[in-house]
N, C-alpha and C positions, 0 to 999 in steps of 0.2 A: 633793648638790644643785647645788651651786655650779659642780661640775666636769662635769658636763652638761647644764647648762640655758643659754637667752642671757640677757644681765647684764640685770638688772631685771624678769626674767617673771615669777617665782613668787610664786603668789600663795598661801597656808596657808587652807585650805577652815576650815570652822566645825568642832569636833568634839562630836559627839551625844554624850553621857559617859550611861553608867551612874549608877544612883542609890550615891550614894556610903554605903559600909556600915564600922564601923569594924571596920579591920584585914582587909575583904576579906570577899569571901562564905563562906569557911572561919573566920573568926572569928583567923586568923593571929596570935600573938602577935608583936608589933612587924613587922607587914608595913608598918604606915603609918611606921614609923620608915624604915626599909629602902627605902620610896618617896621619902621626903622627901630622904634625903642622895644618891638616884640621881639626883632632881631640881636639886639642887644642884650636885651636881656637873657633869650635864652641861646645864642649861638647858633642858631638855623635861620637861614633864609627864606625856607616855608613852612607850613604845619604841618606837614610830613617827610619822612626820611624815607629812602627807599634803597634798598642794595642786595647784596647775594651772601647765603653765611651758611655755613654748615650746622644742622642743631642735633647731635648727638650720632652726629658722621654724614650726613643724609645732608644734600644742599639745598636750599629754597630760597624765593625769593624772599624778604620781608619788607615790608610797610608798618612803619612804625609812627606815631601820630605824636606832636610836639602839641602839648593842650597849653604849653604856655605863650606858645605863638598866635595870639588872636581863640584862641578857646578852642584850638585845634581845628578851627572852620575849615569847609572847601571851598576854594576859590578858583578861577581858572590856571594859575600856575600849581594848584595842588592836582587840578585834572590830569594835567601838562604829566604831571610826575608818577600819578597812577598808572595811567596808562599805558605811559613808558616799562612803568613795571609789570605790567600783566604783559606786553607784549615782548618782553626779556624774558620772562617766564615760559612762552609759549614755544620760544625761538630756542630754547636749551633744554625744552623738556623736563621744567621745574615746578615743584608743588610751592603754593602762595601761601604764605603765612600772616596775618592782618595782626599789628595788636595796635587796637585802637583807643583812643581818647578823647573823642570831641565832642564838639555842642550843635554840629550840624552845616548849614552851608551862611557864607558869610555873609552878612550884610549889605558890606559897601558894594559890593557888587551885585549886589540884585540877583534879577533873573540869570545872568550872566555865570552865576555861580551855582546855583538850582539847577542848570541846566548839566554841572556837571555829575549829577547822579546820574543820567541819564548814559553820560560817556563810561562812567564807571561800571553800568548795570553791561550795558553791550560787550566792556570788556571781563567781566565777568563771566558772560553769555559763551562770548567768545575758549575763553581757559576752559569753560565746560566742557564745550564740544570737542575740545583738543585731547580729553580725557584726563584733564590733570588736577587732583584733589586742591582743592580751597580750606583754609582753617581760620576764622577768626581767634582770636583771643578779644573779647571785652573789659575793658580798664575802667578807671572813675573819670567822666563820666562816657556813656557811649549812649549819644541820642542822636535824633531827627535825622538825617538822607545818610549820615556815616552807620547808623545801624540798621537803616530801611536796605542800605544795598551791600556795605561791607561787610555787614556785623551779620545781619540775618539773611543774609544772598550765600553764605558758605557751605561748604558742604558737613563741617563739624563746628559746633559752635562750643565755644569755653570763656568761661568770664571767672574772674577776679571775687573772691567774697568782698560781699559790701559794695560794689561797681553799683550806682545809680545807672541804669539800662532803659530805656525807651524811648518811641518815637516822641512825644512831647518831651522837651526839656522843663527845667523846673522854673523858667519865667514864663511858659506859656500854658500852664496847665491851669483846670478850674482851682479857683481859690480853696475848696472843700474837698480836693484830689486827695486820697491817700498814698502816700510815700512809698510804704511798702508795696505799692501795685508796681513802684518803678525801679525794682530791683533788681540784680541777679539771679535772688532766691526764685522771688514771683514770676522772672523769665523761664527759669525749667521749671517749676512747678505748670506753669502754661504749657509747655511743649514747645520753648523756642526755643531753648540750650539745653547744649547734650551735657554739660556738668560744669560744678563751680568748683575751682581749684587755688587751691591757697599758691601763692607767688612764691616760695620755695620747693613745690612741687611741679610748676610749671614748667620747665625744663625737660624736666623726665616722663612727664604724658606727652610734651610736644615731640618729644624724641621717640615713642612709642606710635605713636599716630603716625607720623611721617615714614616712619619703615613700613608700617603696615600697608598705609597705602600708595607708596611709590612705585613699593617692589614688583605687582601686579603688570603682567604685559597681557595678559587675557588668549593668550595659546595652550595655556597647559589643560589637563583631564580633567573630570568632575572632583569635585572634594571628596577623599575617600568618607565609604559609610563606618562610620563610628561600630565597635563592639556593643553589643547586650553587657550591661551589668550586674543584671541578677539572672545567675543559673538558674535554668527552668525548663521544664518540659515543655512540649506542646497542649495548652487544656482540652479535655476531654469532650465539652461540651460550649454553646455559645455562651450561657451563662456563665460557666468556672472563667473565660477570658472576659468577661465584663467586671469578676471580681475582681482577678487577678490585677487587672488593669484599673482596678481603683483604691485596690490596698493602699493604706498610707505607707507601709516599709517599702514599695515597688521605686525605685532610682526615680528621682525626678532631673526636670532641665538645667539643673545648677550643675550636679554629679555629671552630668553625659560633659556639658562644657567644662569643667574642671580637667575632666579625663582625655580631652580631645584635643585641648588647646594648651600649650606653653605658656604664653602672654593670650590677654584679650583686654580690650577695651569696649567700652559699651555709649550709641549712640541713644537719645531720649527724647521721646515726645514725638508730635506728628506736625509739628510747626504751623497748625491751626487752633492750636488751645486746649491739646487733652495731652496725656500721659495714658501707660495702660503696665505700672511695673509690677505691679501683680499675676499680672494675664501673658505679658511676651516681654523676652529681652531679646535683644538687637545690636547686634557691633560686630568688628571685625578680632580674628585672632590669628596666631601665630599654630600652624598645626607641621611639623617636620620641617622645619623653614621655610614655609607656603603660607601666603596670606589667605586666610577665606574668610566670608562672611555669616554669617549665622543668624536667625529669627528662631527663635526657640521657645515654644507655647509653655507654660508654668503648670498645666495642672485643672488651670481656673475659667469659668466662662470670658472668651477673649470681647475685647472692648472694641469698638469703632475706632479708639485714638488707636491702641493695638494695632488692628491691621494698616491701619494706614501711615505707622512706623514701622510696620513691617513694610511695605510697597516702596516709604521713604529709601527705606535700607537696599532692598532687592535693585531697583534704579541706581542706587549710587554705586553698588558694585558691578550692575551691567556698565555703566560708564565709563569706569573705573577698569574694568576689565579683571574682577574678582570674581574668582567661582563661589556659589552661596550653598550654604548647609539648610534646613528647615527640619527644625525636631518637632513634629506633631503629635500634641497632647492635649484636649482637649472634648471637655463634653459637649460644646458646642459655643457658638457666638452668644454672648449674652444677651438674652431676649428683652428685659425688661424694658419699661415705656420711657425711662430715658436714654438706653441705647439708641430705639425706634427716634426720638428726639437728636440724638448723634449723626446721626446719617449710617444706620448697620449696614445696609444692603448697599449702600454708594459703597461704603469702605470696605468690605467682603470683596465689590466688584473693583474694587483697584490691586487689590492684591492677585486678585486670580488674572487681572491683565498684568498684572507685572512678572508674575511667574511665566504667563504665558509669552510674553513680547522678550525676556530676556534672553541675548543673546549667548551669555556666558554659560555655564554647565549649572543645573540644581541641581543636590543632590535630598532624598527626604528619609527620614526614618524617622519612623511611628513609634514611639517608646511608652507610651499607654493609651489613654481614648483617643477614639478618632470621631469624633462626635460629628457628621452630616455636614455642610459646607463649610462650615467654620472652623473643618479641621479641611477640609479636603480643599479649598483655596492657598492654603501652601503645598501642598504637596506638588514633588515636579509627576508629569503624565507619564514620564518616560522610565523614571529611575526612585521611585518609591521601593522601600523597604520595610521591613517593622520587626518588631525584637518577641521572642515569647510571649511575654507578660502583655502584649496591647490588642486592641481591638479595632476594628473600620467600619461604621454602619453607616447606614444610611439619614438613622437616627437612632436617639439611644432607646434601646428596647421597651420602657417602661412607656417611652411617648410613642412609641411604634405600636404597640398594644392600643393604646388613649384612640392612635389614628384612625384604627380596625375598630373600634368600637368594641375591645375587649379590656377582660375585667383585672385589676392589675396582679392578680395573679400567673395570669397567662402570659407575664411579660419573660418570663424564664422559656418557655416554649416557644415564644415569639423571637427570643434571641437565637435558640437552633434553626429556627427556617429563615431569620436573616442571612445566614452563612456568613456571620463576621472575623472567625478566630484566623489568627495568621494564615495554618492551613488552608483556610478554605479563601483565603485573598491570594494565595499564591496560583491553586487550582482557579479561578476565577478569571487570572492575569491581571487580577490589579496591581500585585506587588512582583516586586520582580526577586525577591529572593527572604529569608528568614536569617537574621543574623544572631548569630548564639554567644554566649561568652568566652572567651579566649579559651 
């Protein structure tokens, strides 16, 4: 608490307790024994704190997890105490901040305490729909139902280097388990933490994250469209915009977000087991004192984890009430037979429902290929744009030729009767305007 809060905020809410039963709802021989020297030893009365604190001006709830109290278990008065805090949170319009500790739900209490993920996940469910950001922090260690619903039920997840992290703890796992599976690292390299953060920087990401996503009330305009960054004519031909648009000198998605954004933070993975940080990046930033959030193609054939950290991202800013940017670049969805093995076409189709179901404003600019659905699943219907240097097909020319059953020379002549160069998407109505450089 102390190491991310400002000096003097926190204030320790009431906690609703359980009717008190001796030795526990199981009837526990010496559980009240086993309570009382946990208490002792470490100064709390349960395995979690909960209270209101300010973390770099921005107020949130926090839950803070006591792992010397019983191994930071959940038991029914840790429910008692959750839920209390998510429903403080909901009641003042505060974002949740988790930093957890434990080994999962408690023993002496059986089912009785299993059952309280249950209470936890509904009040989680709950904060969702009320529109109000969720944040784990992961500590050493964060396993079993504390990271099935605290840890991995949030909307940004951040862990500790070194935090041993997963659902099995390390007295229930196979004997021949490898350790490193049950890490931090191995959790974002999977796709289920958005980043690992050293505990003197903690602070200053919690306090970056919490502005960004607080501030959002979901009334304001689309996210303006970004400038062109390389001065440039209109190309001549379909081909000169398929080169132009694949020059290596041509601005890629790092530059347009460097230029656009004051702060950003970046969310990672698709929280089923892929990453795609070669192909898209995804997070929110600070553009004129305006939160917005951004999906922004790299360059590279985009991946199934790709989109469906893109769909992750677009969802949580419609909720959230964040208008979303989408820089489209791209030669297409990566074809190959372990994409097909990925789910390409499920995860294509969640992205193009997520642009489409979002209530919040898209805004899209094309700033080089537009390579066939795999570019055109982000793009908004309404408010696409594209800069000189890029191009919008249907497919890219040389596989448009393949299609026709022409010979790969013909794919230059193929690219003028596609009608891809900006010109001709604006004459077409697909794009709604040509953005130049300042």
């Amino acid at each position: 608490m102390a190491l991310v809060t400002d000096d003097g905020t926190f204030t320790e809410l009431a906690s609703p307790e359980s009717e008190s039963r001796p030795d526990g709802p199981l009837a526990w021989q010496g559980y009240d024994a086993s309570r009382a020297r946990a208490a002792e030893r470490t100064g709390e009365e349960e395995s979690v704190v909960c209270g209101t604190a300010a973390v770099g001006g921005t107020r949130a709830v926090l839950i803070a997890f006591e792992f010397g109290f019983l191994g930071g278990s959940l038991g029914e008065r840790t429910g008692d105490r959750l839920a209390g805090a998510y429903a403080h949170a909901r009641e003042h319009r505060l974002p949740v901040v988790a930093l957890i500790a434990t080994g999962g739900s408690r023993m002496q209490e059986g089912m009785v305490a299993l059952t309280q993920l249950q209470r936890v996940a509904r009040q989680s469910a709950l904060t969702r729909e009320a529109g109000l950001p969720q944040i784990a922090v992961l500590r050493d260690p964060t396993t079993g139902g504390g990271w099935a619903t605290l840890g991995a039920g949030s909307d940004v997840v951040l862990a500790l280097p070194g935090a041993q992290v997963g659902f099995a703890g390390s007295r229930v796992r196979p004997p021949d388990a490898d350790p490193a599976a049950y890490t931090a690292g191995a959790q974002l390299a999977a796709g289920a933490a958005d980043a690992v953060v050293r505990a003197e920087d903690l602070r200053g990401v919690l306090e970056v994250w919490l502005r960004l996503l607080s501030e959002a009330d979901g009334q304001g305009p689309p996210a303006p469209v970004p400038a062109a960054l390389a001065p440039a004519g209109l190309p001549a031909t379909g081909w000169a915009a398929v080169q132009r648009a694949r020059s290596p000198e041509r601005p890629r998605a790092r530059a347009y977000l460097d230029a656009y954004f004051t702060t950003r933070v970046h969310i990672s993975g698709d929280r089923c087991g892929g990453t795609d940080p070669d192909g898209i990046l995804c997070g929110f930033g600070e553009h004129r004192g305006r939160t917005v959030a951004f999906a922004a193609q790299t360059g590279a054939g985009t991946r199934p984890a790709g989109y469906r950290t893109a769909a992750r991202l677009i969802r949580l800013a419609d909720r959230l009430g964040v208008p979303v940017l989408t820089l489209v670049d791209t030669p297409g969805a990566a074809n190959d037979a372990e994409a097909e093995r990925q789910g390409a076409g499920a995860a294509i189709a969640e992205v193009f429902g997520a642009v489409a179901g979002a209530r919040v404003p898209v805004t899209t600019l094309v700033i080089g290929e537009g390579g066939s659905g795999g570019a055109l699943a982000l793009a908004a219907p309404d408010n696409t744009w594209a800069t000189p240097d890029s191009y919008f097909s249907v497919i890219a020319p040389e596989l448009a030729a393949a299609i026709l059953k022409r010979t790969p020379a013909e794919a230059e002549r193929t690219a003028d009767q596609l009608r891809i160069r900006p010109q001709d998407l604006l004459e077409l109505g697909i794009i709604r305007g040509i953005v130049q450089h300042p």
